[in-house]
C-alpha positions in Angstrom: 27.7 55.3 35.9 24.1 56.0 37.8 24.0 52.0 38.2 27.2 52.2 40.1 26.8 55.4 41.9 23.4 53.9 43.3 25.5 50.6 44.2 24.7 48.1 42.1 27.3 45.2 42.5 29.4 44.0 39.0 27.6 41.2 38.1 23.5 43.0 38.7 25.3 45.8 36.1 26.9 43.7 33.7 23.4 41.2 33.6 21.0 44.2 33.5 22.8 46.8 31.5 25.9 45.6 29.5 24.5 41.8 28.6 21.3 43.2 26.6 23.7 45.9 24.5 26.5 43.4 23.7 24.0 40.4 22.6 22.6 41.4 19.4 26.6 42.5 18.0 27.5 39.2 19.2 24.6 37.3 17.7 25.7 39.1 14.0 29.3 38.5 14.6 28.6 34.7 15.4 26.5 34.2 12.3 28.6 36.2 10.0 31.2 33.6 11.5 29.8 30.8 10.6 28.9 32.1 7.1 32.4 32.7 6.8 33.5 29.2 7.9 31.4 27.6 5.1 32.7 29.9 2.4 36.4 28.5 3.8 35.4 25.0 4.2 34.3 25.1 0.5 36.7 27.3 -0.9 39.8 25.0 0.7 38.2 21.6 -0.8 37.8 23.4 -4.3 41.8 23.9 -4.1 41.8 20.2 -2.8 42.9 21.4 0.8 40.0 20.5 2.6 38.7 16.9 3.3 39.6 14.0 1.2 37.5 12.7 -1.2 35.5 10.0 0.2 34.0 12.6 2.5 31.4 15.0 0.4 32.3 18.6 0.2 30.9 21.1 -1.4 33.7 22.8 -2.9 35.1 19.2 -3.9 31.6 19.3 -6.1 32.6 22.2 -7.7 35.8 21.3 -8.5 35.1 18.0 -10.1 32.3 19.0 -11.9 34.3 22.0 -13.8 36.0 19.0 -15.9 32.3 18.3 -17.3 31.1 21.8 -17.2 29.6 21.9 -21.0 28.3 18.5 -20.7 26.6 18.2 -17.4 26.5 21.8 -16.3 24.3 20.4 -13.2 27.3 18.9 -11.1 28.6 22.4 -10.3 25.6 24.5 -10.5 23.5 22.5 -7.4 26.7 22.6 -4.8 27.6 26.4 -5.8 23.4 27.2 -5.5 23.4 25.7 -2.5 26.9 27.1 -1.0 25.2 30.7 -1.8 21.9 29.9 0.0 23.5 28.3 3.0 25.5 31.8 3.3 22.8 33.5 2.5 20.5 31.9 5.6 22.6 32.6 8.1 23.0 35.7 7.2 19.1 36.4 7.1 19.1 34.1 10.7 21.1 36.5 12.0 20.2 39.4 10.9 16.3 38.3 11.8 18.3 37.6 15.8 19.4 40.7 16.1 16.0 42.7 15.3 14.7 40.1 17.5 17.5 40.9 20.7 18.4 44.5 20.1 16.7 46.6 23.0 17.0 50.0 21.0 14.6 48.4 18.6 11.9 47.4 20.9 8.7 49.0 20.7 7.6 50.8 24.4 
């Protein structure tokens, strides 16, 4: 309200005061986004929703290798490892943004 009262014009306010409060919720949203993407992507190929089978998919991986579970416990244990850690970085990416973008966590 001061930036308008001393007659700022709509796009000075919205690049110098709303922009800088609205990036670092956006930047969490977006990676939390994408994490959730990847948990879809993998979760539809498991039920055989997602892409067909020439094209590799980790939740394809996981659903093959349950057949062979006791005998080569590896097939699922690699794509489902590295479905976690994918989430699990951008999650961390994001969360490392935002401390990076957030003006009320700036040091003076």
């Amino acid at each position: 309200e001061a930036a308008r009262a001393s007659g700022v014009g709509n796009g000075r306010l919205m690049m110098r005061h709303i922009l800088p409060n609205i990036a670092a919720p956006v930047v969490v949203l977006a990676s939390l986004g994408v994490g959730q993407s990847i948990l879809a992507a993998s979760g539809l190929s498991f039920l055989g929703l997602g892409a067909q089978p020439p094209s590799p998919e980790w939740g394809a991986m996981l659903s093959t290798g349950r057949n062979y579970l006791e005998l080569a416990w590896w097939i699922t244990t690699f794509p489902g490892i590295t479905i976690v850690l994918a989430v699990l970085a951008m999650n961390l990416v994001g969360d490392a943004l935002r401390d990076a973008i957030d003006p009320r966590l700036r040091q003076r």
